[in-house]
PDB file of N, CA, C and O in Angstrom:
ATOM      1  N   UNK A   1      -2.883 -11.183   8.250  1.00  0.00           N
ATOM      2  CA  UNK A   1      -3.434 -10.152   9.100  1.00  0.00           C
ATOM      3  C   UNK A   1      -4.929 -10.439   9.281  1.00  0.00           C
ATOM      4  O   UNK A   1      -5.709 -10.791   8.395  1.00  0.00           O
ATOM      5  N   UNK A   2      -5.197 -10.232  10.569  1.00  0.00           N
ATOM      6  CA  UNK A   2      -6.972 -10.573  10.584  1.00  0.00           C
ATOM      7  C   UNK A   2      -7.650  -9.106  10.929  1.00  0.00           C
ATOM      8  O   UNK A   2      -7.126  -8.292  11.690  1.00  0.00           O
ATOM      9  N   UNK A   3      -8.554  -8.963  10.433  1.00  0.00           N
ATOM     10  CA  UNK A   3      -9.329  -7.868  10.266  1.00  0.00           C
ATOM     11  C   UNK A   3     -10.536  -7.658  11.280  1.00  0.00           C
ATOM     12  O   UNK A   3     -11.587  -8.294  11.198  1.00  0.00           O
ATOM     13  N   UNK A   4     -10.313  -6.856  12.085  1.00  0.00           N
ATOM     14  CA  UNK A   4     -11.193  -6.436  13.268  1.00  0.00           C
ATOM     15  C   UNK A   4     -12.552  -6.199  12.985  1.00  0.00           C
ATOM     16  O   UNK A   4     -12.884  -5.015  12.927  1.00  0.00           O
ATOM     17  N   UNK A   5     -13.308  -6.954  12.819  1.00  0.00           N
ATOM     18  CA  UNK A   5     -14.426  -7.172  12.420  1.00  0.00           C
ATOM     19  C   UNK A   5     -15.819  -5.364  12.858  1.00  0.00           C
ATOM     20  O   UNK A   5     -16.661  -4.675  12.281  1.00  0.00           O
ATOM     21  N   UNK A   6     -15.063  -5.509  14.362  1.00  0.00           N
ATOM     22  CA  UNK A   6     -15.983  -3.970  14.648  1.00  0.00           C
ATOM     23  C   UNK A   6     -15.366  -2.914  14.186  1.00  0.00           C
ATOM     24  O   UNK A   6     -16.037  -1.935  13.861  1.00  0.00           O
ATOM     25  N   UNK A   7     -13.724  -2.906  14.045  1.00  0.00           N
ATOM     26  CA  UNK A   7     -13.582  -1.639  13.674  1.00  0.00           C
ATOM     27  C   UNK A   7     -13.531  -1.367  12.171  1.00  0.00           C
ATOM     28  O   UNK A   7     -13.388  -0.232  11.716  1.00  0.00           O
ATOM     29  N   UNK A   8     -13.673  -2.636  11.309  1.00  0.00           N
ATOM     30  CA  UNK A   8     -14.454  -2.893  10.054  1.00  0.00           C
ATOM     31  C   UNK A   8     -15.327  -2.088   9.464  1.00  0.00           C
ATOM     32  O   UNK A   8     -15.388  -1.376   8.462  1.00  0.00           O
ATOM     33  N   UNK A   9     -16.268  -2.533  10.756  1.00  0.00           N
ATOM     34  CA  UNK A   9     -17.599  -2.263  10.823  1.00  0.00           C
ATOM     35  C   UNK A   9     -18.049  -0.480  10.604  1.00  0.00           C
ATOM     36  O   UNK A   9     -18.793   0.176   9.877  1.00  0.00           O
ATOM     37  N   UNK A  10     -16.996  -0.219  11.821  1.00  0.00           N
ATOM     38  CA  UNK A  10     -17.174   1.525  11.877  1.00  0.00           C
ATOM     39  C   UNK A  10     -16.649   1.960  10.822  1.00  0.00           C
ATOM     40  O   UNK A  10     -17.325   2.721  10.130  1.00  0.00           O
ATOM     41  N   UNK A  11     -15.560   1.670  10.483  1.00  0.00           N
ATOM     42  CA  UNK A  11     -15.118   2.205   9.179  1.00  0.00           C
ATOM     43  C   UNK A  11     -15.966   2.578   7.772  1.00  0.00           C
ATOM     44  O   UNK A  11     -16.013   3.522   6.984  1.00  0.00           O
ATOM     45  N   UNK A  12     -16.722   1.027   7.964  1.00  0.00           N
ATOM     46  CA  UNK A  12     -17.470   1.140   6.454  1.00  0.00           C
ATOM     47  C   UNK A  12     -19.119   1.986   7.034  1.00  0.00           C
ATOM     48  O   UNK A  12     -19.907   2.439   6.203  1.00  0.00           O
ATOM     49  N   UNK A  13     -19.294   2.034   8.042  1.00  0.00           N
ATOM     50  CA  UNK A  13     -20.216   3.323   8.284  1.00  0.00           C
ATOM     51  C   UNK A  13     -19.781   4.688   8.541  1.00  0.00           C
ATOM     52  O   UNK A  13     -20.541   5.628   8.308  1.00  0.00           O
ATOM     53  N   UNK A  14     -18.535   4.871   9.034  1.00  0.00           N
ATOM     54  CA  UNK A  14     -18.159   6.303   8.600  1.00  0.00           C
ATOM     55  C   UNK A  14     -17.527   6.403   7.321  1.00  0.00           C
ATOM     56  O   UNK A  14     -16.775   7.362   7.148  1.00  0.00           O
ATOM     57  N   UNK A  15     -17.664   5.748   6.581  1.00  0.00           N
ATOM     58  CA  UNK A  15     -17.324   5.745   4.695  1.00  0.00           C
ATOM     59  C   UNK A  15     -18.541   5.876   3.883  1.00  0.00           C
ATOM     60  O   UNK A  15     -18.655   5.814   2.659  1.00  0.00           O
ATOM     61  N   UNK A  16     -19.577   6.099   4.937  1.00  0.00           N
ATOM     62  CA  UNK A  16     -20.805   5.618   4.633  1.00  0.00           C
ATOM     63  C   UNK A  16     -21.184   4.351   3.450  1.00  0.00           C
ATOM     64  O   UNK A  16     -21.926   4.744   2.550  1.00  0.00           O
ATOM     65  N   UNK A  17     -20.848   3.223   3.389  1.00  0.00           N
ATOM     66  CA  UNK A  17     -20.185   2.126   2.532  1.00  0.00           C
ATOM     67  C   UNK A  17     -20.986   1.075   2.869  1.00  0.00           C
ATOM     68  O   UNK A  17     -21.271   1.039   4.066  1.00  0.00           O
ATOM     69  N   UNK A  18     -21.626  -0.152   1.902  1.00  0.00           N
ATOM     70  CA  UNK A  18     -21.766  -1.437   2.376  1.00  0.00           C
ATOM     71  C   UNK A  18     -20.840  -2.159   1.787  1.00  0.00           C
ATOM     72  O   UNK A  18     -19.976  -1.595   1.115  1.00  0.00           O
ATOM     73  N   UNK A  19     -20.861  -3.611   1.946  1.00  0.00           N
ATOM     74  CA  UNK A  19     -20.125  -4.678   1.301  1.00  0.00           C
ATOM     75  C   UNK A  19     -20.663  -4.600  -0.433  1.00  0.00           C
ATOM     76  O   UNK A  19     -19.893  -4.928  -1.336  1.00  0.00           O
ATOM     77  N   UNK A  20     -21.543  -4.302  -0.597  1.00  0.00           N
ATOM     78  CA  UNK A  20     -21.699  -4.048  -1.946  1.00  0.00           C
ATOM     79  C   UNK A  20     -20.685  -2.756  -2.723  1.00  0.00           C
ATOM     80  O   UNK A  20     -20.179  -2.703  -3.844  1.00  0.00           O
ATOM     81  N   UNK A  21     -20.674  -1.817  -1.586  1.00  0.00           N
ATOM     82  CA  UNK A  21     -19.957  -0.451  -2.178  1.00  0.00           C
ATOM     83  C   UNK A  21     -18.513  -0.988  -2.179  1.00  0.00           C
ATOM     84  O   UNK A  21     -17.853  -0.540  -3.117  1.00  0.00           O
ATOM     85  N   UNK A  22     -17.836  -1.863  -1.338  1.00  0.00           N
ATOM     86  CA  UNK A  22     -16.498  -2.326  -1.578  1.00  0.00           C
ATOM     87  C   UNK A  22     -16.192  -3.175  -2.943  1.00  0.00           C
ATOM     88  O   UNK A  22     -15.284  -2.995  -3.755  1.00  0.00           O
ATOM     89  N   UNK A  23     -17.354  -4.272  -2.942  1.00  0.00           N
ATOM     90  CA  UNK A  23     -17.376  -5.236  -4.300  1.00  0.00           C
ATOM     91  C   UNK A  23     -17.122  -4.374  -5.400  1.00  0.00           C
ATOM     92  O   UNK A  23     -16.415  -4.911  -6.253  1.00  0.00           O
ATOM     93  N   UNK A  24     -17.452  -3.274  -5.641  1.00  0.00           N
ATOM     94  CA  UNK A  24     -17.795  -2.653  -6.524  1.00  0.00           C
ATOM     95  C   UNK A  24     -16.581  -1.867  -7.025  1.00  0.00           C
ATOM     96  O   UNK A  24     -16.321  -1.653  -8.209  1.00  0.00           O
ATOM     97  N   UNK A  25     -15.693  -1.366  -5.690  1.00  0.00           N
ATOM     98  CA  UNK A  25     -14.308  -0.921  -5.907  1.00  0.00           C
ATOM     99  C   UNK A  25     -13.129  -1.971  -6.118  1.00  0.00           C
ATOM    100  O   UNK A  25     -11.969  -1.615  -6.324  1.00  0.00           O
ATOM    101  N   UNK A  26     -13.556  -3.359  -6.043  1.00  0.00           N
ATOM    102  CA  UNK A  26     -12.461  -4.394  -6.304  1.00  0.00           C
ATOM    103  C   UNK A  26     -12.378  -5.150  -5.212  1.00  0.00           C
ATOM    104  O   UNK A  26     -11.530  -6.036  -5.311  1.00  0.00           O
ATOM    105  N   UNK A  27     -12.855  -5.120  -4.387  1.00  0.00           N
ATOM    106  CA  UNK A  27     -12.376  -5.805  -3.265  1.00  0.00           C
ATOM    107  C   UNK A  27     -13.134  -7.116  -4.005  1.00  0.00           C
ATOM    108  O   UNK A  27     -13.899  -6.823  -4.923  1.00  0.00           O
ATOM    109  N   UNK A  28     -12.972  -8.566  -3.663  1.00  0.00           N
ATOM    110  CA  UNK A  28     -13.626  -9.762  -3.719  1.00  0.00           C
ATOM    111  C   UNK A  28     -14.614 -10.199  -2.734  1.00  0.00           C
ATOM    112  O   UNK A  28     -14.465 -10.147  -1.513  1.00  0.00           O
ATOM    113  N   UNK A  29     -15.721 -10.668  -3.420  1.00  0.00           N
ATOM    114  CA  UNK A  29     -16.817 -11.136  -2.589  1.00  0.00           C
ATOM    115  C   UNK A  29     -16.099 -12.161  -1.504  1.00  0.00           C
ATOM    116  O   UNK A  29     -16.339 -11.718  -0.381  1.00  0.00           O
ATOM    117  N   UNK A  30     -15.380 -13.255  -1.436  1.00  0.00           N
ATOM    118  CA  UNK A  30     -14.782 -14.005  -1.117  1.00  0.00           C
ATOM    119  C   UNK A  30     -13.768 -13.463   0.368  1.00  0.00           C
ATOM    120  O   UNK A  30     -13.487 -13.736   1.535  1.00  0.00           O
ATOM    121  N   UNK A  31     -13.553 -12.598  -0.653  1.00  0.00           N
ATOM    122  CA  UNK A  31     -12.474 -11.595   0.529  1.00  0.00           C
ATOM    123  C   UNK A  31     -13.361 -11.111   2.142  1.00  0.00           C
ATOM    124  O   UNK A  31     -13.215 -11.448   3.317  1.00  0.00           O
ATOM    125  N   UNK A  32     -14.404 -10.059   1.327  1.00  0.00           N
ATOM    126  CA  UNK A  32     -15.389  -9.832   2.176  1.00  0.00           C
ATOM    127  C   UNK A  32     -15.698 -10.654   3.421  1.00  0.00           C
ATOM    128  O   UNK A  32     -15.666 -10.319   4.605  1.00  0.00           O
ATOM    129  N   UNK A  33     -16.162 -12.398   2.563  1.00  0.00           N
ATOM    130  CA  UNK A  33     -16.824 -13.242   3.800  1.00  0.00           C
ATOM    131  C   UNK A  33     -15.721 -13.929   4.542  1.00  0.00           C
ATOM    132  O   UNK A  33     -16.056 -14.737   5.408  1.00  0.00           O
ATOM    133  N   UNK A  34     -14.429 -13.713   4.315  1.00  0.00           N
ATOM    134  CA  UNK A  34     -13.346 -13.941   5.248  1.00  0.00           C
ATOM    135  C   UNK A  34     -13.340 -13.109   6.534  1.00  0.00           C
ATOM    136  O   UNK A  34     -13.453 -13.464   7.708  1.00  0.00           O
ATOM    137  N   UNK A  35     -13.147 -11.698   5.889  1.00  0.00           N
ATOM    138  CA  UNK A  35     -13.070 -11.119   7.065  1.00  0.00           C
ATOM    139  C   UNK A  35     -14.198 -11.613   8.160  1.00  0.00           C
ATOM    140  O   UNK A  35     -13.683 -12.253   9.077  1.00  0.00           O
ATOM    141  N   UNK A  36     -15.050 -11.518   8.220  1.00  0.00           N
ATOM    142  CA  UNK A  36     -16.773 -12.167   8.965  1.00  0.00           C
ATOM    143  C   UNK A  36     -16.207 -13.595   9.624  1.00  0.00           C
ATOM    144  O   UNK A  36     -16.363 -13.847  10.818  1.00  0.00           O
ATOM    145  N   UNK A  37     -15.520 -14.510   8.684  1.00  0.00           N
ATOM    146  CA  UNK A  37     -15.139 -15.491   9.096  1.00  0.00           C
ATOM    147  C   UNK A  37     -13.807 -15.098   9.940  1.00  0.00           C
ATOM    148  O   UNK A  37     -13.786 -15.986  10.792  1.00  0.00           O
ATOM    149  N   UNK A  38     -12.965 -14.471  10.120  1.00  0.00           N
ATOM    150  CA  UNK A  38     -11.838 -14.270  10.878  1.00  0.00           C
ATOM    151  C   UNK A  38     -11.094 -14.611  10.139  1.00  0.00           C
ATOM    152  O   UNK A  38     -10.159 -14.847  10.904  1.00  0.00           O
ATOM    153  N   UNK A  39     -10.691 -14.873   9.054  1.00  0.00           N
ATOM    154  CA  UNK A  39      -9.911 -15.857   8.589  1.00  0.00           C
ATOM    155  C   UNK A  39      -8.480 -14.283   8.038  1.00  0.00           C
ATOM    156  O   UNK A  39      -8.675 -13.071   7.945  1.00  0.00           O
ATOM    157  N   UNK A  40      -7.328 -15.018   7.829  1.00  0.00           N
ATOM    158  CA  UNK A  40      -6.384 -14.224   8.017  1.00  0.00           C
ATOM    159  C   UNK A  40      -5.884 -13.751   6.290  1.00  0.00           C
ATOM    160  O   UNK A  40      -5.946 -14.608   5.408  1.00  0.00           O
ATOM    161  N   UNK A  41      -5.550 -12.755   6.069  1.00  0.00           N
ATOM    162  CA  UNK A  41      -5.481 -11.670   4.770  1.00  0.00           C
ATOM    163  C   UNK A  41      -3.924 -11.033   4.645  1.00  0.00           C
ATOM    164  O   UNK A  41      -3.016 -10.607   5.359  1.00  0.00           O
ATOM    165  N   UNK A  42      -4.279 -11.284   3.155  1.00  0.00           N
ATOM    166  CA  UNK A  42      -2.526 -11.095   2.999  1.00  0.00           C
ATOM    167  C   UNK A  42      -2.505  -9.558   3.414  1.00  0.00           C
ATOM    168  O   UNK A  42      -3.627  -9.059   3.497  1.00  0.00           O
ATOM    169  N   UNK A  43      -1.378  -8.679   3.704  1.00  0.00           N
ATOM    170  CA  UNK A  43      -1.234  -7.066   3.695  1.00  0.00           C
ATOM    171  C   UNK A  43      -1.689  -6.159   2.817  1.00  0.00           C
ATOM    172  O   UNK A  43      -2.187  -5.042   2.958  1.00  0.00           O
ATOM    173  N   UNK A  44      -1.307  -7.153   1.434  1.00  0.00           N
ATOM    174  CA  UNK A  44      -1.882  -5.947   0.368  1.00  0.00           C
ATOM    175  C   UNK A  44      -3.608  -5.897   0.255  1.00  0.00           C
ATOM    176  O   UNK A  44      -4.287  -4.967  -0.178  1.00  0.00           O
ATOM    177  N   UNK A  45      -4.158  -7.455   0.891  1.00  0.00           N
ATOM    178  CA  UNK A  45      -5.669  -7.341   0.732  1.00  0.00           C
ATOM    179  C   UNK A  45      -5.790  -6.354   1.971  1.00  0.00           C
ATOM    180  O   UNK A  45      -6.706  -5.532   1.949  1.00  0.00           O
ATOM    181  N   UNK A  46      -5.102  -6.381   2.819  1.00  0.00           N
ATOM    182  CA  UNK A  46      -6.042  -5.361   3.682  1.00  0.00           C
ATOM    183  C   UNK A  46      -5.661  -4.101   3.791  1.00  0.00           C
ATOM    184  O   UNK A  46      -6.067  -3.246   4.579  1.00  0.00           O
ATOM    185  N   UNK A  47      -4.633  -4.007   2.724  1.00  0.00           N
ATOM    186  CA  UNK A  47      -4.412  -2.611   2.545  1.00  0.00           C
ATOM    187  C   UNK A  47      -5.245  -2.004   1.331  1.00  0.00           C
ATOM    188  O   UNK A  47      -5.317  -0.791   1.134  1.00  0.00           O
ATOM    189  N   UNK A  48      -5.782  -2.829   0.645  1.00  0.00           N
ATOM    190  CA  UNK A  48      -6.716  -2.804  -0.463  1.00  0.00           C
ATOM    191  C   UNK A  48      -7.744  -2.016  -0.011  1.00  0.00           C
ATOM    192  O   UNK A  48      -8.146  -0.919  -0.399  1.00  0.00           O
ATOM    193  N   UNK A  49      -8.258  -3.045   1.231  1.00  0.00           N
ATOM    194  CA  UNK A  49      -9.630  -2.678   1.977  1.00  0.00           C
ATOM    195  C   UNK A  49      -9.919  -1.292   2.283  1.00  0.00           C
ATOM    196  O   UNK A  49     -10.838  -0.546   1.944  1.00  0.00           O
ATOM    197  N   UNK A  50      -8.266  -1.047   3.461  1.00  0.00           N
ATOM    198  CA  UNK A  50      -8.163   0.240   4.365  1.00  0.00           C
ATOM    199  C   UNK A  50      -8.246   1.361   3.210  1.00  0.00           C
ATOM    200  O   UNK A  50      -8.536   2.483   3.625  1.00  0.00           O
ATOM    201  N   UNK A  51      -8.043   1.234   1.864  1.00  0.00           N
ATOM    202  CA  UNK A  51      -7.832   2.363   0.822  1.00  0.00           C
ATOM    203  C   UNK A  51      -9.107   2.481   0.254  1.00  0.00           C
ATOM    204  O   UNK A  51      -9.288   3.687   0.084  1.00  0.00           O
ATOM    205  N   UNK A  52     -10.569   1.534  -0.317  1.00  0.00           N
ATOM    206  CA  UNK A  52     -11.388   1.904  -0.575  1.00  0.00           C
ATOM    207  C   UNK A  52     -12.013   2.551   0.977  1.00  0.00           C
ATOM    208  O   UNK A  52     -12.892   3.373   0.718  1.00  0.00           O
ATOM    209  N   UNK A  53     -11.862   2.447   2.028  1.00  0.00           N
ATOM    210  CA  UNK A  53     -12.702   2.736   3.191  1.00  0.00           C
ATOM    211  C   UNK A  53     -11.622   4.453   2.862  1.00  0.00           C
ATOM    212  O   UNK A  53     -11.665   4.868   1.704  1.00  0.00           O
ATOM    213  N   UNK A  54     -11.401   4.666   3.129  1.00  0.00           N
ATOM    214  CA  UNK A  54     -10.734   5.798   3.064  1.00  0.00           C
ATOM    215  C   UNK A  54      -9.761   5.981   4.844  1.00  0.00           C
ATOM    216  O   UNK A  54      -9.465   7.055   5.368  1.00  0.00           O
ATOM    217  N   UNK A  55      -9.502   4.740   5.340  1.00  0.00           N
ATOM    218  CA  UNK A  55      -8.466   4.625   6.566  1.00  0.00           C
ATOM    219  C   UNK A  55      -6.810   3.759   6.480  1.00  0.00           C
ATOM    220  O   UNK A  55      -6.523   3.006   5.550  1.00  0.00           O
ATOM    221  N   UNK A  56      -6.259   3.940   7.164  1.00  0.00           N
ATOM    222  CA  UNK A  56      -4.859   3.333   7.364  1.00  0.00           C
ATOM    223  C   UNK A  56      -5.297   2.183   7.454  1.00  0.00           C
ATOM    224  O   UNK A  56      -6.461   1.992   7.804  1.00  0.00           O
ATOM    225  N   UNK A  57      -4.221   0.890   7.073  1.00  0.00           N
ATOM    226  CA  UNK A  57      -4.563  -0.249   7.525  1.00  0.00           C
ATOM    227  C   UNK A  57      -4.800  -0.532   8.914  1.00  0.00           C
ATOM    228  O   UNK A  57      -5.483  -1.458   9.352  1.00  0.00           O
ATOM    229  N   UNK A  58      -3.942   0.677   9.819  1.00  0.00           N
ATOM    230  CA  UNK A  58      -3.656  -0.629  11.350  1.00  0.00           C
ATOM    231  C   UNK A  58      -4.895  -0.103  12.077  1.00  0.00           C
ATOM    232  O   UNK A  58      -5.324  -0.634  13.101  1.00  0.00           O
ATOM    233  N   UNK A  59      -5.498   1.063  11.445  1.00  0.00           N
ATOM    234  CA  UNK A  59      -7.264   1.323  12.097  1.00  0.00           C
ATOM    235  C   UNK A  59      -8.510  -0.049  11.274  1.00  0.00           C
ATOM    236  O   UNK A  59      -9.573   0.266  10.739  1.00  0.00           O
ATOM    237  N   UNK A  60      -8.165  -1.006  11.352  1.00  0.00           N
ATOM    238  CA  UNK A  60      -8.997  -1.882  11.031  1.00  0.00           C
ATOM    239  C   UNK A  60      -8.475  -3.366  11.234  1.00  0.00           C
ATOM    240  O   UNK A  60      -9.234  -4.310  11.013  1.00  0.00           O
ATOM    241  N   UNK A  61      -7.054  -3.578  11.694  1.00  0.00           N
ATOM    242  CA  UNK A  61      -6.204  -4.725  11.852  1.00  0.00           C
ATOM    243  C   UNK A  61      -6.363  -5.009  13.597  1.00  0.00           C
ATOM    244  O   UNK A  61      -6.082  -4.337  14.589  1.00  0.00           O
ATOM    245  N   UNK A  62      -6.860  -6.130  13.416  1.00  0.00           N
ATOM    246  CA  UNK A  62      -6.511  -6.739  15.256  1.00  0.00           C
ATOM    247  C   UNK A  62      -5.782  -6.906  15.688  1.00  0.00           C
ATOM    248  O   UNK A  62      -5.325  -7.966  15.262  1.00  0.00           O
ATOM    249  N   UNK A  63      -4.845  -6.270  16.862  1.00  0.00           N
ATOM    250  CA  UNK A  63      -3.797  -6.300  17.461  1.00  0.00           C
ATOM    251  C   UNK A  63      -3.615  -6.895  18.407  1.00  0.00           C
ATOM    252  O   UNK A  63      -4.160  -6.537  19.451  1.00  0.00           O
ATOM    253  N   UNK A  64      -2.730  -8.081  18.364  1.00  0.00           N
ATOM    254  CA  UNK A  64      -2.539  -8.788  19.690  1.00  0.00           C
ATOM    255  C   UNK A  64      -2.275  -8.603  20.797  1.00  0.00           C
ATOM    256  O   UNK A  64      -2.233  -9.546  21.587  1.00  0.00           O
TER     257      UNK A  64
END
């Protein structure tokens, strides 16, 4: 799954959140600079994500 980088974006400002506030809940630094890179994420990582942001996964997943 690749991760919509803007609606990412909004998410972790209406979570009021940085990439530090995710590191901190578990997510991986590594993980983080994927998404930025586009690079594609298993379900449970981006269901990981969508759960510290406090949204559903498919409000942050790019849809073809």
């Amino acid at each position: 799954m690749i991760v919509d980088k803007m609606k990412y974006e909004l998410a972790m400002a209406n979570a009021r959140m940085s990439r530090k506030d995710l590191y901190e809940k578990g997510i991986a630094r590594g993980t983080l600079t994927n998404i930025y890179r586009g690079k594609d994420l298993l379900p449970k990582t981006v269901g990981a994500i969508a759960l510290a942001l406090g949204v559903r996964a498919e409000d942050i997943v790019k849809v073809p």
